[in-house]
C-alpha atoms as an extended CHARMM CRD file, in Angstrom:
* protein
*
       112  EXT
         1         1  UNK       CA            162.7560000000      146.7610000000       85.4620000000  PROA      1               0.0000000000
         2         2  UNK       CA            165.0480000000      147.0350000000       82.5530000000  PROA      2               0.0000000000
         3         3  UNK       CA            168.9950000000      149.1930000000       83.0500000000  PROA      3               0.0000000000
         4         4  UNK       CA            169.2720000000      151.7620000000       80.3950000000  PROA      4               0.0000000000
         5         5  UNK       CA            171.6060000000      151.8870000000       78.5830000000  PROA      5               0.0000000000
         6         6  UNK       CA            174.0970000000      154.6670000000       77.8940000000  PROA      6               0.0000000000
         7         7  UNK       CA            173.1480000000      154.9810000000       74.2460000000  PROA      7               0.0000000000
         8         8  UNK       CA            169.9130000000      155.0120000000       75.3070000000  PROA      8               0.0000000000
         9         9  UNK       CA            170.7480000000      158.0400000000       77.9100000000  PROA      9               0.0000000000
        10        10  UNK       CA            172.5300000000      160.1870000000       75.3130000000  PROA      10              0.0000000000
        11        11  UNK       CA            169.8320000000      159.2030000000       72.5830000000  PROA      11              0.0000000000
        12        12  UNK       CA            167.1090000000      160.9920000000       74.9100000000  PROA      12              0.0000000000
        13        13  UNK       CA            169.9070000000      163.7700000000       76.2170000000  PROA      13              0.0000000000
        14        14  UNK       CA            170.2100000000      164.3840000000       72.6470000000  PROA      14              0.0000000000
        15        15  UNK       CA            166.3390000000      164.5410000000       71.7310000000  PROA      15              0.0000000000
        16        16  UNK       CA            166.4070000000      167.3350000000       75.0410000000  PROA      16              0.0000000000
        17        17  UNK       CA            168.8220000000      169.5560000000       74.0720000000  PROA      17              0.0000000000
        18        18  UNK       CA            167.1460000000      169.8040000000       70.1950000000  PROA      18              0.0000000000
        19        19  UNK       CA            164.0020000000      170.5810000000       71.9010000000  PROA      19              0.0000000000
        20        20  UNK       CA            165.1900000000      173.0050000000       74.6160000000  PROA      20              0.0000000000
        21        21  UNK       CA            167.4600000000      174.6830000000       71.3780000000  PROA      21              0.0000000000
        22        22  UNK       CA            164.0420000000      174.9730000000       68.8910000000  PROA      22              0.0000000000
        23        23  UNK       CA            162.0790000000      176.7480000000       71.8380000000  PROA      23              0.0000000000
        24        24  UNK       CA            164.9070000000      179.2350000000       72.5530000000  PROA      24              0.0000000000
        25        25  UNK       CA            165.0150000000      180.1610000000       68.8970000000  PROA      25              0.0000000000
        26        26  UNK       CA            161.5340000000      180.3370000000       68.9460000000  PROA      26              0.0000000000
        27        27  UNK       CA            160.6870000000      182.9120000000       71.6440000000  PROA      27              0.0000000000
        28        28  UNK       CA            164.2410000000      184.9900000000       71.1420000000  PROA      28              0.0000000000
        29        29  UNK       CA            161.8120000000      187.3600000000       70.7990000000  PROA      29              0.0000000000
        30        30  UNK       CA            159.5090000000      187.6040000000       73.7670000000  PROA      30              0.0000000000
        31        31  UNK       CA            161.7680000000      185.4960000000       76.3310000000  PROA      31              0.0000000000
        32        32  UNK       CA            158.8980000000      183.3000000000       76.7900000000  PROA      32              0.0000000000
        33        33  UNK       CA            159.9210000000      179.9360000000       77.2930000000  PROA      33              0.0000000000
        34        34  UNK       CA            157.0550000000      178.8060000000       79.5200000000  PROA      34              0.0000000000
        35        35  UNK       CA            154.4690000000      179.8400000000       77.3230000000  PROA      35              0.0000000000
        36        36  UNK       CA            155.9920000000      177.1630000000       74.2950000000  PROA      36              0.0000000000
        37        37  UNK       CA            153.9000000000      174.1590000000       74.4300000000  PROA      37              0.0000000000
        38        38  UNK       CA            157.2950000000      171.9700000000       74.4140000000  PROA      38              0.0000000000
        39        39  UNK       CA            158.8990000000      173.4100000000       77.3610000000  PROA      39              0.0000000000
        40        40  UNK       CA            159.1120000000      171.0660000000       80.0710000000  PROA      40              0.0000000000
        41        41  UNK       CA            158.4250000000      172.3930000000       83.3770000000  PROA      41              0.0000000000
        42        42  UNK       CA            161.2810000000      171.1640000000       86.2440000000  PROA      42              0.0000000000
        43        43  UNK       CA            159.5970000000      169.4990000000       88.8700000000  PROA      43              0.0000000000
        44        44  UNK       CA            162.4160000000      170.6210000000       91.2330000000  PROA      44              0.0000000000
        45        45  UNK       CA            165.7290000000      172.4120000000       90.9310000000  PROA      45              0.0000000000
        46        46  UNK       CA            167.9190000000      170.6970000000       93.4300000000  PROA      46              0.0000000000
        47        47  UNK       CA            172.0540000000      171.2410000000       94.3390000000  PROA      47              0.0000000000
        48        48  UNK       CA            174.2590000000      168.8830000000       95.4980000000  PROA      48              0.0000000000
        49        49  UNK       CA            177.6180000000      168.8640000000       97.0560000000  PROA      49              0.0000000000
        50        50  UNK       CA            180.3850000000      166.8220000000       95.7950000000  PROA      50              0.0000000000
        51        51  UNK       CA            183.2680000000      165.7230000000       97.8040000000  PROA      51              0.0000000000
        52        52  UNK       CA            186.6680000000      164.8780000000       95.9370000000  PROA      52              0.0000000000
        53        53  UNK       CA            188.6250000000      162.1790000000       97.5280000000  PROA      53              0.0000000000
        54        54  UNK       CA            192.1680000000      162.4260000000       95.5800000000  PROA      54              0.0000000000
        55        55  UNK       CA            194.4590000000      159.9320000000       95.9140000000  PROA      55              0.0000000000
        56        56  UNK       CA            196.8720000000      160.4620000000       92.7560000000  PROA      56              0.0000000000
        57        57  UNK       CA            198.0130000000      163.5920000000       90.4820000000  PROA      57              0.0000000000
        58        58  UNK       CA            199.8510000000      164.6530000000       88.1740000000  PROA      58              0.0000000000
        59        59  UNK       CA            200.6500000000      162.5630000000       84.6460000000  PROA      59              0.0000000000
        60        60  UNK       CA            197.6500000000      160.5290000000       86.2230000000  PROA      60              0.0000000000
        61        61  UNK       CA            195.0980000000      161.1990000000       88.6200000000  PROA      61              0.0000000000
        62        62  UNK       CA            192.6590000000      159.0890000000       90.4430000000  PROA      62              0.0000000000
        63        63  UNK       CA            190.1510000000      159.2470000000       93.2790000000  PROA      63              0.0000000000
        64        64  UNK       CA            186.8120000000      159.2460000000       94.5050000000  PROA      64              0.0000000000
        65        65  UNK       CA            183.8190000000      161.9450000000       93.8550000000  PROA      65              0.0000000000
        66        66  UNK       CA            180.8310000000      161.0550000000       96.7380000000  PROA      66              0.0000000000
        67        67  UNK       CA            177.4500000000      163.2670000000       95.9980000000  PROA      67              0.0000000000
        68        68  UNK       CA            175.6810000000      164.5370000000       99.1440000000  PROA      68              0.0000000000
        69        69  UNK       CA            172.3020000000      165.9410000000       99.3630000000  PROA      69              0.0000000000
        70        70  UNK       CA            171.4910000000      169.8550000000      101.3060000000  PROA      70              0.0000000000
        71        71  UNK       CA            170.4890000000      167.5170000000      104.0690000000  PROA      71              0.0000000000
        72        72  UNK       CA            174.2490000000      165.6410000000      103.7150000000  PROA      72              0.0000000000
        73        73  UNK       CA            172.5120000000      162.5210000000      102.8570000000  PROA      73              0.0000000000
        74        74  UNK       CA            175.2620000000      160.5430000000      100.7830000000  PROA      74              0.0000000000
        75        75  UNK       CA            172.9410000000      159.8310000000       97.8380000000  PROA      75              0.0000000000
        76        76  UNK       CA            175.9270000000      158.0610000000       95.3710000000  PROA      76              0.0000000000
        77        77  UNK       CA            179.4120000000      157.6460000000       93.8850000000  PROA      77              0.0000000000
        78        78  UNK       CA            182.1670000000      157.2720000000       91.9010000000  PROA      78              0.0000000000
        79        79  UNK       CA            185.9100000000      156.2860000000       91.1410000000  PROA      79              0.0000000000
        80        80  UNK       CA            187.1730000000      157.8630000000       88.4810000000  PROA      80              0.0000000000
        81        81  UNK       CA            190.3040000000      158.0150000000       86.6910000000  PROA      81              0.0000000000
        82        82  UNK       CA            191.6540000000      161.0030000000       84.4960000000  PROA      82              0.0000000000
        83        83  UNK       CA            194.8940000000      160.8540000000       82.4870000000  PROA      83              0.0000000000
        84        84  UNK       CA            196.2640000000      163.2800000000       79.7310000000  PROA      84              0.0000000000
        85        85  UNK       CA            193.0300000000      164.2570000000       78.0740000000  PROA      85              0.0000000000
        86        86  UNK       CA            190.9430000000      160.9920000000       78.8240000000  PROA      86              0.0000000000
        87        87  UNK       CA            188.3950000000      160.7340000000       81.6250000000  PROA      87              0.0000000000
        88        88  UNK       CA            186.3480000000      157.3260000000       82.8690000000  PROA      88              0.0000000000
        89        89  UNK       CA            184.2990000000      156.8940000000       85.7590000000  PROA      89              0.0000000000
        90        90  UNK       CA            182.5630000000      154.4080000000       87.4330000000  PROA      90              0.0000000000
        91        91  UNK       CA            179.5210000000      154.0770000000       89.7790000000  PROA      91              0.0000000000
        92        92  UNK       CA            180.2770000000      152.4010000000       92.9240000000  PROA      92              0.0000000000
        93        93  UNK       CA            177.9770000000      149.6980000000       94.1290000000  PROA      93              0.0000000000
        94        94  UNK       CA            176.3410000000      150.4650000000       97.7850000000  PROA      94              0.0000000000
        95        95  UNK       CA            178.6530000000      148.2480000000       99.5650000000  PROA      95              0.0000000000
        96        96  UNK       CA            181.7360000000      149.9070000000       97.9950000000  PROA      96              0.0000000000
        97        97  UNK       CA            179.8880000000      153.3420000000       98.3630000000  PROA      97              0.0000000000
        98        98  UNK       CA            179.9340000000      152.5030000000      102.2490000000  PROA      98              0.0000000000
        99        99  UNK       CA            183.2310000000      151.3730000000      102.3580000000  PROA      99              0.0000000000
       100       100  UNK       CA            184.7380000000      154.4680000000      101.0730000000  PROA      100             0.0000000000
       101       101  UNK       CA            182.5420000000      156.3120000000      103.1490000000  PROA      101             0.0000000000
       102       102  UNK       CA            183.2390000000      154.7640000000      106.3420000000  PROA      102             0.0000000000
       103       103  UNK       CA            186.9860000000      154.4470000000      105.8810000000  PROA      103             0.0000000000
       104       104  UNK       CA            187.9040000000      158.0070000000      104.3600000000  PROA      104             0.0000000000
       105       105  UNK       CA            185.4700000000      160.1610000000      105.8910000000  PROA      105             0.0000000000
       106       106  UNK       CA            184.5640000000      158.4560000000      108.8500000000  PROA      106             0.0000000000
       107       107  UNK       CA            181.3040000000      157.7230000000      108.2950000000  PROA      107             0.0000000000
       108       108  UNK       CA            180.2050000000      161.5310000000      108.8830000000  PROA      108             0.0000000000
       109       109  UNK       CA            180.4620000000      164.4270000000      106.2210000000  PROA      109             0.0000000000
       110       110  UNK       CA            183.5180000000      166.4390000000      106.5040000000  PROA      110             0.0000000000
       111       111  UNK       CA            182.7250000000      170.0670000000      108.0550000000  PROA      111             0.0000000000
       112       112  UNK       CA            184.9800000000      172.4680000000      106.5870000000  PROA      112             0.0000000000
C-alpha cells in the first residue's frame, strides 16, 4: 500500500472544500444540502479527546498531544513544537506512542 503524501492530502482537502463551498452557494436558498447530488454523506460523526502533555512554555513550547477515543482507546499521537508564530508536529511511531503513554500517564487515561 502506497503513504500519501502531504501534497497529496491538501490536493484532495482542497478539491473538498471547493465542492462543499459550490453546494452551499447553490442551495443558499432552500438549505438543502442533502438533496445536491455532490454532497457527500458522513458515514459517522465521531469526537475525540485530546490530552496535552506540556513540557515547555513560554518563548518556546513543546509537548505531547495523545488522541483518545469515547471509549478512551488511545487511537494516536504527536510531539509537537510551537515557537513565535511557527507550529510543527510529528506523528509518533507505536512504540514511542506507548512509551509516552506508559511513562506520563501511567498507562491508564487520566480521570479528571
Amino acid at each position: 500500500m502506497e503513504e500519501l503524501t502531504r501534497q497529496e492530502v491538501l490536493k484532495n482537502l482542497e478539491k473538498e472544500i471547493e465542492n462543499i463551498k459550490s453546494i452551499q452557494i447553490s442551495n443558499k436558498e432552500n438549505d438543502s444540502f442533502r438533496e445536491n447530488e455532490n454532497f457527500r454523506e458522513p458515514l459517522s460523526i465521531e469526537t475525540t479527546h485530546e490530552i496535552k502533555i506540556l513540557l515547555s512554555w513560554g518563548g518556546g513550547e513543546d509537548g505531547y498531544k495523545l488522541t483518545f477515543s469515547n471509549d478512551k482507546e488511545l487511537l494516536r499521537g504527536v510531539y509537537y513544537m510551537a515557537n513565535w508564530g511557527t507550529y510543527q508536529e510529528v506523528e509518533l511511531n507505536e512504540d514511542e506512542l506507548n512509551l509516552i503513554y506508559e511513562v506520563y500517564l501511567y498507562g491508564e487515561y487520566p480521570n479528571n
